[in-house]
C-alpha positions as a Markdown table, in Angstrom:
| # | Residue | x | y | z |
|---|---|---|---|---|
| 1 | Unk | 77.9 | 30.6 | -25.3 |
| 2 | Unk | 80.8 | 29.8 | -28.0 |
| 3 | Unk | 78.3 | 29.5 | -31.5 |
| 4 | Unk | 80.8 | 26.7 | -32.2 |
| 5 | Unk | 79.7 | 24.8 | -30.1 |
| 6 | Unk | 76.6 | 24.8 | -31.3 |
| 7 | Unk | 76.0 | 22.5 | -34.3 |
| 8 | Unk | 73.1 | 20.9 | -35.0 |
| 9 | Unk | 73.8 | 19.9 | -38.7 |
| 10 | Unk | 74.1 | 16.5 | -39.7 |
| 11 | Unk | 77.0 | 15.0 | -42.2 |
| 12 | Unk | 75.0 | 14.7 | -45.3 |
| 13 | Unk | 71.8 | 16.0 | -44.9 |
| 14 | Unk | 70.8 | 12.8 | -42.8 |
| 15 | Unk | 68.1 | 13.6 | -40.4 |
| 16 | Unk | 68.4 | 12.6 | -36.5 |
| 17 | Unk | 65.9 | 9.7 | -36.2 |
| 18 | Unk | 63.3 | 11.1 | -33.1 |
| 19 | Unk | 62.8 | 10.0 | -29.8 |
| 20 | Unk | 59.5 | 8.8 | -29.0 |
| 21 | Unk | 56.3 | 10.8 | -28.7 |
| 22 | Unk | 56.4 | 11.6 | -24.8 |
| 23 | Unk | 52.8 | 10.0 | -24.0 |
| 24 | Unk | 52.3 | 12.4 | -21.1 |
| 25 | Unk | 52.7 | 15.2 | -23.4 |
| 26 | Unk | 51.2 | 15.3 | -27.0 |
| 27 | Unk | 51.9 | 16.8 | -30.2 |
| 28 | Unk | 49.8 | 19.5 | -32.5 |
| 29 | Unk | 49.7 | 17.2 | -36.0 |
| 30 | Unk | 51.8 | 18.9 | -38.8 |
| 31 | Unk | 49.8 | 21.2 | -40.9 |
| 32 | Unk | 52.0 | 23.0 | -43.8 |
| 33 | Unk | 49.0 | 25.0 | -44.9 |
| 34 | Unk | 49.4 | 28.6 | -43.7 |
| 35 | Unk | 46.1 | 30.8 | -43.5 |
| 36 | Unk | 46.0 | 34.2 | -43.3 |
| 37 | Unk | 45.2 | 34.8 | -40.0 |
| 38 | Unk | 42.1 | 37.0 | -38.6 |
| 39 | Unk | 39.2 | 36.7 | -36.3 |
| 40 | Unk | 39.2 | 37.5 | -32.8 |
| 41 | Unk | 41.9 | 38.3 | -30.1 |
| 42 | Unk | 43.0 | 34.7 | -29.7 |
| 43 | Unk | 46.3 | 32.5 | -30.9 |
| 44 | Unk | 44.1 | 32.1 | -34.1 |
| 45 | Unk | 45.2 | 35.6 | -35.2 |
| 46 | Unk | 48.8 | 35.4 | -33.4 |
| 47 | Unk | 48.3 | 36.7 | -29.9 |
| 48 | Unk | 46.8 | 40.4 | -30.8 |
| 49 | Unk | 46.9 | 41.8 | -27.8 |
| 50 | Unk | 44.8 | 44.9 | -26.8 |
| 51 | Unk | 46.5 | 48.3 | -26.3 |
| 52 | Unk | 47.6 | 47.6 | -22.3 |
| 53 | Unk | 50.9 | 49.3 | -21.8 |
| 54 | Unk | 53.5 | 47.2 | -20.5 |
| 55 | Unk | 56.7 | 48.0 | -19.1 |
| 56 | Unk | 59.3 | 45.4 | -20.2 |
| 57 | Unk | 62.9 | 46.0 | -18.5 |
| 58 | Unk | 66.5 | 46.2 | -19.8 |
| 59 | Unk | 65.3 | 46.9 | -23.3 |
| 60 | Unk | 67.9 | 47.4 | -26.0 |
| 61 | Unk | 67.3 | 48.4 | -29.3 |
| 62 | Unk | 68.9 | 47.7 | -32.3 |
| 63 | Unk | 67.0 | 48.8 | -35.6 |
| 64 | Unk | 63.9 | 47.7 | -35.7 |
| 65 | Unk | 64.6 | 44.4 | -33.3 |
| 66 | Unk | 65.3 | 44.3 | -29.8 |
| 67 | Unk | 66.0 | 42.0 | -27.0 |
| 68 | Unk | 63.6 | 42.4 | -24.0 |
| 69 | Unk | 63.9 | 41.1 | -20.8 |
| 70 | Unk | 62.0 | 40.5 | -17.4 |
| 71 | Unk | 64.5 | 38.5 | -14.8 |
| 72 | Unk | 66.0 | 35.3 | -16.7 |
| 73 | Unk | 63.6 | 35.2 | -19.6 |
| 74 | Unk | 64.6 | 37.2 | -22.9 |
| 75 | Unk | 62.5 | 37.5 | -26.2 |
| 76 | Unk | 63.0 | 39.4 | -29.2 |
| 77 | Unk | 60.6 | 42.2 | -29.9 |
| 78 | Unk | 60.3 | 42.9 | -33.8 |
| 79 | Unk | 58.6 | 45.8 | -35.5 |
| 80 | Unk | 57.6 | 44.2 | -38.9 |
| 81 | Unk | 54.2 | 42.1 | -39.6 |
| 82 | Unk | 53.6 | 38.6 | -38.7 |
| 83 | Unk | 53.8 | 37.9 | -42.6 |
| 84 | Unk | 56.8 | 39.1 | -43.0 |
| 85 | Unk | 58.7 | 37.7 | -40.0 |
| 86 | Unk | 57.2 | 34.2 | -40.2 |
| 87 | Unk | 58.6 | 32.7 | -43.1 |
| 88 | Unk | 62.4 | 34.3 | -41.9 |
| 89 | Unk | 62.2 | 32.3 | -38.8 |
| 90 | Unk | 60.7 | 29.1 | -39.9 |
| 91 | Unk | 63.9 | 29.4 | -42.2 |
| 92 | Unk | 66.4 | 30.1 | -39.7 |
| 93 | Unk | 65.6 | 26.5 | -37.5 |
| 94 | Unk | 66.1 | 24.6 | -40.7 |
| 95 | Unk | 69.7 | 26.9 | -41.8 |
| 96 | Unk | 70.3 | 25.2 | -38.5 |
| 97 | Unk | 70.2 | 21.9 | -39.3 |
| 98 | Unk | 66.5 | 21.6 | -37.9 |
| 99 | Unk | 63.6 | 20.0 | -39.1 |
| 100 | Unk | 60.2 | 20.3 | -37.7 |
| 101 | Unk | 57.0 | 18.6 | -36.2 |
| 102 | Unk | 54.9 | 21.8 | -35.7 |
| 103 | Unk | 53.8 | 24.2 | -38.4 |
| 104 | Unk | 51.8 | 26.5 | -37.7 |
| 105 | Unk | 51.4 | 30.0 | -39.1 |
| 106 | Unk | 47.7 | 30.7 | -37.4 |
| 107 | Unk | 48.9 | 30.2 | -33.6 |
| 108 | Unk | 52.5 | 31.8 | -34.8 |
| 109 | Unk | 53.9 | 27.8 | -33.2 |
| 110 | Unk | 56.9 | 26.2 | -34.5 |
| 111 | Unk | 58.8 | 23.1 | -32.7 |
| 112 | Unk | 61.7 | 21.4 | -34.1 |
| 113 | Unk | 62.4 | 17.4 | -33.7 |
| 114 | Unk | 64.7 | 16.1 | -31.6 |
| 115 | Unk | 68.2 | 17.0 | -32.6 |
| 116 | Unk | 71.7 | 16.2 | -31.4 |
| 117 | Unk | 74.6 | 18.6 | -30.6 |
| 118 | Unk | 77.0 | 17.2 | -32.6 |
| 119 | Unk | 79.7 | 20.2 | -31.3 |
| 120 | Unk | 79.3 | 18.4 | -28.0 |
| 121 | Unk | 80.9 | 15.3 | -29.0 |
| 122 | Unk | 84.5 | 14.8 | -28.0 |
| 123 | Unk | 87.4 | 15.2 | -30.6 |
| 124 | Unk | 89.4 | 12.5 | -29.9 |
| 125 | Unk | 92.4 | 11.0 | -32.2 |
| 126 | Unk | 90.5 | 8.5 | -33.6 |
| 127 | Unk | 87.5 | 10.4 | -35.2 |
| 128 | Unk | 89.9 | 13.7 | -35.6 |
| 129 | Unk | 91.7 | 11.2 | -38.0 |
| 130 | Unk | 88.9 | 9.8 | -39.8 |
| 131 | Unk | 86.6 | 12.3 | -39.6 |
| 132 | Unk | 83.4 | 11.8 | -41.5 |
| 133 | Unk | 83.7 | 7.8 | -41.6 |
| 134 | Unk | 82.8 | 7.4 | -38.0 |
| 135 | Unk | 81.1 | 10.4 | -37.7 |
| 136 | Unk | 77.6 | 8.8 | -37.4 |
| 137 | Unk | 79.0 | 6.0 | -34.8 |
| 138 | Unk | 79.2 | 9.1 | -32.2 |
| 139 | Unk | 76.9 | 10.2 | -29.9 |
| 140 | Unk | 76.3 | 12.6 | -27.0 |
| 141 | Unk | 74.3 | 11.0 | -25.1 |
| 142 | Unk | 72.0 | 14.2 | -25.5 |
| 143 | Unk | 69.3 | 15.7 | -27.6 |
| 144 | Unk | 67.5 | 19.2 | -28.1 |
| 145 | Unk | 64.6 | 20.5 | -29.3 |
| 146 | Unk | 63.1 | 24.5 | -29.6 |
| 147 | Unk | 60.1 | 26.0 | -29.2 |
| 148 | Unk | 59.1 | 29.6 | -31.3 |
| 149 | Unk | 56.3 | 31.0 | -30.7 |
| 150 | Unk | 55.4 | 34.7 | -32.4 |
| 151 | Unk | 52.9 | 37.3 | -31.5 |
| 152 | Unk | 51.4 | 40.2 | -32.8 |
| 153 | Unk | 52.1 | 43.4 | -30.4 |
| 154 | Unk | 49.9 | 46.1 | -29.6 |
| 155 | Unk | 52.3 | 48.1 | -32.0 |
| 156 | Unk | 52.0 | 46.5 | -35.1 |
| 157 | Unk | 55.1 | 44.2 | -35.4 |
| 158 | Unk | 55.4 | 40.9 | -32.9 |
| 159 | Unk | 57.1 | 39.1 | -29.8 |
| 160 | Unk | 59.0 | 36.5 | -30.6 |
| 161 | Unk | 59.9 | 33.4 | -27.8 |
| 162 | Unk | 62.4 | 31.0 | -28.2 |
| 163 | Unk | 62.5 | 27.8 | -25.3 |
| 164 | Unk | 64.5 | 24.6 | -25.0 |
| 165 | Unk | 63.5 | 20.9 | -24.0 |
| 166 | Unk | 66.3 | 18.8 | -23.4 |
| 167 | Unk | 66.8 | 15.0 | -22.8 |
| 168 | Unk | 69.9 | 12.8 | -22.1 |
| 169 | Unk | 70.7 | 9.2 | -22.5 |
| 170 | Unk | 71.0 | 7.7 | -19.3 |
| 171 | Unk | 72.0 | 3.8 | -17.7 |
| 172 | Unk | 68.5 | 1.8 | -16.7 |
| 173 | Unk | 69.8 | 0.7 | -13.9 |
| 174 | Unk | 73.5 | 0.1 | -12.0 |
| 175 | Unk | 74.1 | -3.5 | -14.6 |
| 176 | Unk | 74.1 | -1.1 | -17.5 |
| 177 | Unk | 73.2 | -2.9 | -20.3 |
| 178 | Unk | 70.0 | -0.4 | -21.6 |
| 179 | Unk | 69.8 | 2.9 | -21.8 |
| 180 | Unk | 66.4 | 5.6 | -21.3 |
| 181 | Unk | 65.9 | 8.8 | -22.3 |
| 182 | Unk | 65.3 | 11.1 | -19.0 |
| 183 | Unk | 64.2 | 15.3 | -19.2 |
| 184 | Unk | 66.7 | 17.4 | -18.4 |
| 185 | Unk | 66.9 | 20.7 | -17.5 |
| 186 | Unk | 66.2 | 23.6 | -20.3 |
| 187 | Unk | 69.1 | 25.9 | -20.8 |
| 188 | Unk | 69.0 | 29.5 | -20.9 |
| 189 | Unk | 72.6 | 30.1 | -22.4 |
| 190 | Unk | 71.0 | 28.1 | -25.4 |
| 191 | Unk | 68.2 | 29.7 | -26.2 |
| 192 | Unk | 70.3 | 32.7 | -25.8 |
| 193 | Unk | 72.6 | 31.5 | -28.4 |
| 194 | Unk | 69.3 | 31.1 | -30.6 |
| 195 | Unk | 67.9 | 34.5 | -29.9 |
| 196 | Unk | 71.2 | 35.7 | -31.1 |
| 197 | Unk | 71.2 | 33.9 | -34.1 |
| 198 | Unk | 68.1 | 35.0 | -34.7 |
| 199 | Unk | 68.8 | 38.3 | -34.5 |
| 200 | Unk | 71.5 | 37.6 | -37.1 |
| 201 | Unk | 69.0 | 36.6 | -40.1 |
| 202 | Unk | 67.1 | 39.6 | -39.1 |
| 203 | Unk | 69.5 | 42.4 | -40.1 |
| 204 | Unk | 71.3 | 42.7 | -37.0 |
| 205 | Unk | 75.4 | 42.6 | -37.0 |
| 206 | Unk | 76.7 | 39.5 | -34.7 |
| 207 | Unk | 78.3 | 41.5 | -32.7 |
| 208 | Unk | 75.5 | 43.2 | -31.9 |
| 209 | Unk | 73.6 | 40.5 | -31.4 |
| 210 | Unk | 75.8 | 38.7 | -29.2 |
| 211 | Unk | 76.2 | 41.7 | -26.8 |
| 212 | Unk | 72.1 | 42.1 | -26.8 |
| 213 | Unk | 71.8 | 38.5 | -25.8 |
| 214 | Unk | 74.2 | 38.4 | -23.1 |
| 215 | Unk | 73.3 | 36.9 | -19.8 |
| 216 | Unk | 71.8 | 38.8 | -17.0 |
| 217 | Unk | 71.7 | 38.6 | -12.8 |
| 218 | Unk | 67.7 | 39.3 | -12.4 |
| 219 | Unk | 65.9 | 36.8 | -10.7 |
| 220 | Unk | 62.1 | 37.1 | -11.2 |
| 221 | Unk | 59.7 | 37.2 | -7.7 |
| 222 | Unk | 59.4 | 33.6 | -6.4 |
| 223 | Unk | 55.7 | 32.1 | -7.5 |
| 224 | Unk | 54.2 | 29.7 | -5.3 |
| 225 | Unk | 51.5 | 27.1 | -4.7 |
| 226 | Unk | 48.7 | 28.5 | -2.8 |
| 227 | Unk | 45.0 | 27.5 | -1.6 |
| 228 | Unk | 42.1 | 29.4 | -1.1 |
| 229 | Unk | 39.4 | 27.2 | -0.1 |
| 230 | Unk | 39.1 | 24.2 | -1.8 |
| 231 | Unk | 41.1 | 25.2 | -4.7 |
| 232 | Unk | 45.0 | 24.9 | -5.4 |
| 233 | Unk | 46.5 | 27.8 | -7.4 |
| 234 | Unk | 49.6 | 29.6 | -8.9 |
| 235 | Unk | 50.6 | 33.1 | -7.1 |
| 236 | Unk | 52.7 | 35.0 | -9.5 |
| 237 | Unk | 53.8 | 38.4 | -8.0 |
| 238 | Unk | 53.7 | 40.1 | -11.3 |
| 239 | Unk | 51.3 | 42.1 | -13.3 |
| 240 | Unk | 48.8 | 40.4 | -15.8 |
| 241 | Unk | 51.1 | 41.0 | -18.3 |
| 242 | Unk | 54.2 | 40.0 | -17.0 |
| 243 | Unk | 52.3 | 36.6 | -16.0 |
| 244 | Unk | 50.9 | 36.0 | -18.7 |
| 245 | Unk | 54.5 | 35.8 | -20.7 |
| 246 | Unk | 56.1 | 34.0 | -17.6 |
| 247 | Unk | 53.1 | 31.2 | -18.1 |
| 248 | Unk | 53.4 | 31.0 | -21.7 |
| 249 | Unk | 56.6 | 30.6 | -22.1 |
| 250 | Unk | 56.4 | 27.8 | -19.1 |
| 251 | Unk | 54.0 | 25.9 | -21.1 |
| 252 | Unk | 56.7 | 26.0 | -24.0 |
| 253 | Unk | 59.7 | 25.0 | -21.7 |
| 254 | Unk | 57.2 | 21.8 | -19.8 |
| 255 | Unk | 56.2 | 20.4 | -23.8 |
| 256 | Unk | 52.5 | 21.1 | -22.9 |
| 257 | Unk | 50.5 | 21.3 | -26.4 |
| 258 | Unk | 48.8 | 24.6 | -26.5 |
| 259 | Unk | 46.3 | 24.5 | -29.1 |
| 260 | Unk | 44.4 | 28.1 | -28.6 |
| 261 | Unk | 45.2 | 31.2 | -26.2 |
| 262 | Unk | 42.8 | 34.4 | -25.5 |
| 263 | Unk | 44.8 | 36.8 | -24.4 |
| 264 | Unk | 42.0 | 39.3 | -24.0 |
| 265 | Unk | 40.3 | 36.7 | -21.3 |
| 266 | Unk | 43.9 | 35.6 | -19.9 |
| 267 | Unk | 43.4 | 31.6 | -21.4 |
| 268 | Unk | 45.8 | 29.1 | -22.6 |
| 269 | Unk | 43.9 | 25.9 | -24.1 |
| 270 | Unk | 46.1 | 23.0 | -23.8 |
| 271 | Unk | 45.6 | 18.9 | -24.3 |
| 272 | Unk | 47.5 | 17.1 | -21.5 |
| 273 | Unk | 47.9 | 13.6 | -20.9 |
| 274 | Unk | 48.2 | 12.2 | -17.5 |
| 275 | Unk | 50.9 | 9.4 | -16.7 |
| 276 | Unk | 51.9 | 10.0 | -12.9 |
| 277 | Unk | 52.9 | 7.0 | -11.2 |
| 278 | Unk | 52.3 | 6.9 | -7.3 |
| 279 | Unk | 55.6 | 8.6 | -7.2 |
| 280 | Unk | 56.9 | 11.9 | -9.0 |
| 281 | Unk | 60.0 | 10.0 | -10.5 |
| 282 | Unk | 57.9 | 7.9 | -12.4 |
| 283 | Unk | 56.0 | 10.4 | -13.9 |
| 284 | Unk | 59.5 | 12.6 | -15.4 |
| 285 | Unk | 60.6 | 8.9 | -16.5 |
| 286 | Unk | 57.6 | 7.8 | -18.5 |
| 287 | Unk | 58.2 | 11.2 | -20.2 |
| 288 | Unk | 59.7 | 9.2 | -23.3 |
| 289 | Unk | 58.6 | 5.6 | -22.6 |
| 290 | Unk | 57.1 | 3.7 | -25.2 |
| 291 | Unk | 54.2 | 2.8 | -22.9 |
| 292 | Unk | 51.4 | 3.7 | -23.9 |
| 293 | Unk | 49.2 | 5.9 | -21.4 |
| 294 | Unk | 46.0 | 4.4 | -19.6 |
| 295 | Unk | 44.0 | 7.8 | -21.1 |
| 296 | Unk | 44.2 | 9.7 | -23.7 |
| 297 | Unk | 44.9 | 13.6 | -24.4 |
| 298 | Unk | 42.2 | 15.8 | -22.1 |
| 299 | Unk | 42.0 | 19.6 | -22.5 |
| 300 | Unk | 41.9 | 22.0 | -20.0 |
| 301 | Unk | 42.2 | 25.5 | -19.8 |
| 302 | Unk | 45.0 | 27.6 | -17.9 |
| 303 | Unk | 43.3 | 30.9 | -17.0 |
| 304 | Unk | 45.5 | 33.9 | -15.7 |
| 305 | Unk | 44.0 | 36.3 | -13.7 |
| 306 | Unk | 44.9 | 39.7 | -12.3 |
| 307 | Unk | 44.1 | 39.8 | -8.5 |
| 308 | Unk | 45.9 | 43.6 | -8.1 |
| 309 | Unk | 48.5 | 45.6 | -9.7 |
| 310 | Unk | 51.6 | 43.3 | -8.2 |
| 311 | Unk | 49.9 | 40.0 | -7.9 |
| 312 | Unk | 48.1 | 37.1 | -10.7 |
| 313 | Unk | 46.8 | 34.0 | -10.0 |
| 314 | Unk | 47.0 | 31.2 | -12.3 |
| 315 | Unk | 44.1 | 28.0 | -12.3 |
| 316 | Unk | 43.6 | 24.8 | -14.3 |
| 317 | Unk | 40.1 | 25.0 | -15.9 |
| 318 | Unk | 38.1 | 21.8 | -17.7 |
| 319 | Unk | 36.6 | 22.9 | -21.0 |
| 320 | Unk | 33.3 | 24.9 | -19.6 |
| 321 | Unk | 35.6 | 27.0 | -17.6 |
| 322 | Unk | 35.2 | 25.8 | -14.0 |
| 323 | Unk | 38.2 | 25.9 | -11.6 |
| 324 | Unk | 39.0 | 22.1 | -11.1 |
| 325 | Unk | 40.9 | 20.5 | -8.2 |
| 326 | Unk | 42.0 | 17.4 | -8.4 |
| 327 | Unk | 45.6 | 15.1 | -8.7 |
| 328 | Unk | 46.2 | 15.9 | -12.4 |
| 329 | Unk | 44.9 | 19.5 | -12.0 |
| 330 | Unk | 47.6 | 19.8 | -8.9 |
| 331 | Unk | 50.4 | 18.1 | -10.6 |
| 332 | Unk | 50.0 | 21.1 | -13.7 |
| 333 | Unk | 50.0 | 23.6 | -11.2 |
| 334 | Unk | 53.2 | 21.8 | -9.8 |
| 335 | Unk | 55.3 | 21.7 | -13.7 |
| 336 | Unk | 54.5 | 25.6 | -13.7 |
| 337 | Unk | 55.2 | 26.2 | -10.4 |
| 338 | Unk | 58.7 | 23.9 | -10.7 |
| 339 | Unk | 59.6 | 26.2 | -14.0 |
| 340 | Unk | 58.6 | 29.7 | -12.9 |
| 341 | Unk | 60.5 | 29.5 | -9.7 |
């Protein structure tokens, strides 16, 4: 991707006023205080992850970051401490012209707001002439927001994710005289772009960067929907910890809240809010409605297990850790399933 067409900066400082709070999927409340993390293996002390050798492909290294990558998905592994690499990259989002709505330094979770492209909007003669006086009359039509998530390696330093959400500003209906915001897909040439960048404030030379982040042709093992019994789960023909990436960084790309994860027992906890509508459109288009949702947030737990050395299943949990199977617990499975394929 050209970096300029990436511009998320606004003329004057003036931040982009954010879409709704999707009801279906909620937010972590901001918390600016940043404890020293410690305790057990969990998201509490950023992911620690116990020394089980893993066996990344099409590493590159440059320094002391590299890009990884397993099929389509790409993260930076870093070899410097948490403490030093957090405040670095909760700078980087707001050099960008970001501002966020998640802060926190104990699960290693930060999410920007909504933000416009504003590289994306056509230079026609009219603004090209007067430039910043209409500037804030243009739109779009589209907005973006990123998901980082760091954690501590078996090695000492950390793994750092990047994932997009995207919307776009669509017609109600064929009279179109009202707009709604409908999901659209995320896109891997932009969180490409970002991993790049981000490789930039760590030390590494652009052109570097840019060459390490370049696309590439693998295409993970298809994951499907499965049942054993009376339960509905997720195959993923991958190790445990192959899976346990592809999940996490599913859960980023879908907008579920994860509040806690336990690697060591192979759990994301997550709050979830159910709006599905009798049909699957309606569910995607209450995404950013200003309804409000007949229940509120539930938790649940998304356990990831290792069946054998090729093959992990995945299951939606309630909070005591029983296996549940019903229409909300299917239509998770079916978000994963719809990313990870």
């Amino acid at each position: 991707m050209d970096s300029d067409k990436v511009n998320y900066k606004t003329e004057g400082g003036t931040k982009v006023v954010p879409l709704d709070i999707p009801p279906d999927l909620t937010q972590l409340t901001r918390d600016t205080r940043y404890a020293v993390p410690g305790g057990p293996v969990s998201a509490s002390n950023m992911g620690v992850r116990t020394a089980v050798p893993t066996t990344a492909t099409a590493a590159k290294q440059v320094n002391d970051v590299r890009i990884e990558r397993d099929g389509k998905q790409r993260w930076l592994v870093v070899d410097r401490s948490a403490d030093v690499v957090w405040p670095l990259v909760q700078a980087f989002w707001k050099d960008n012209g970001f501002e966020y709505v998640v802060e926190q330094q104990q699960l290693g979770l930060l999410e920007t707001e909504w933000a416009e492209n504003r590289a994306k909007i056509p230079q026609d003669f009219l603004r090209r002439t007067l430039g910043k006086v209409l500037d804030g009359l243009y739109s779009s039509g589209e907005r973006d927001k990123f998901r980082t998530r760091i954690e501590r390696n078996n090695t000492g330093g950390v793994d750092i994710f990047v994932t997009h959400r995207g919307m776009s500003e669509e017609y109600k209906d064929q009279t179109k005289t009202s707009t709604i915001w409908t999901p659209r897909p995320s896109d891997p040439e932009l969180e490409a772009e970002f991993l790049s960048r981000l490789m930039v404030k760590l030390g590494v030379s652009a052109q570097t960067a840019t060459v390490a982040a370049s696309p590439t042709e693998l295409v993970p093992p298809k994951t499907n929907l499965v049942t054993k019994g009376e339960a509905t789960l997720l195959s993923i023909p991958d190790s445990f910890d192959v899976a346990w990436r592809r999940v996490g960084l599913s859960l980023d790309r879908t907008g579920f809240t994860v509040e806690d994860r336990d690697r060591a027992q192979g759990v994301y906890f997550v709050r979830y809010v159910d709006s599905a509508s009798k049909e699957e459109k309606g569910f995607f288009s209450k995404m950013f409605s200003n309804s409000t949702p007949d229940t509120g947030p539930v938790k649940y737990r998304i356990a990831v297990r290792q069946i054998d050395g090729k093959t992990s299943e995945v299951t939606v949990q309630n909070t005591a850790g029983a296996t549940e199977n019903t229409p909300i617990t299917q239509r998770i499975l079916k978000l994963l399933a719809d990313d990870l394929r």
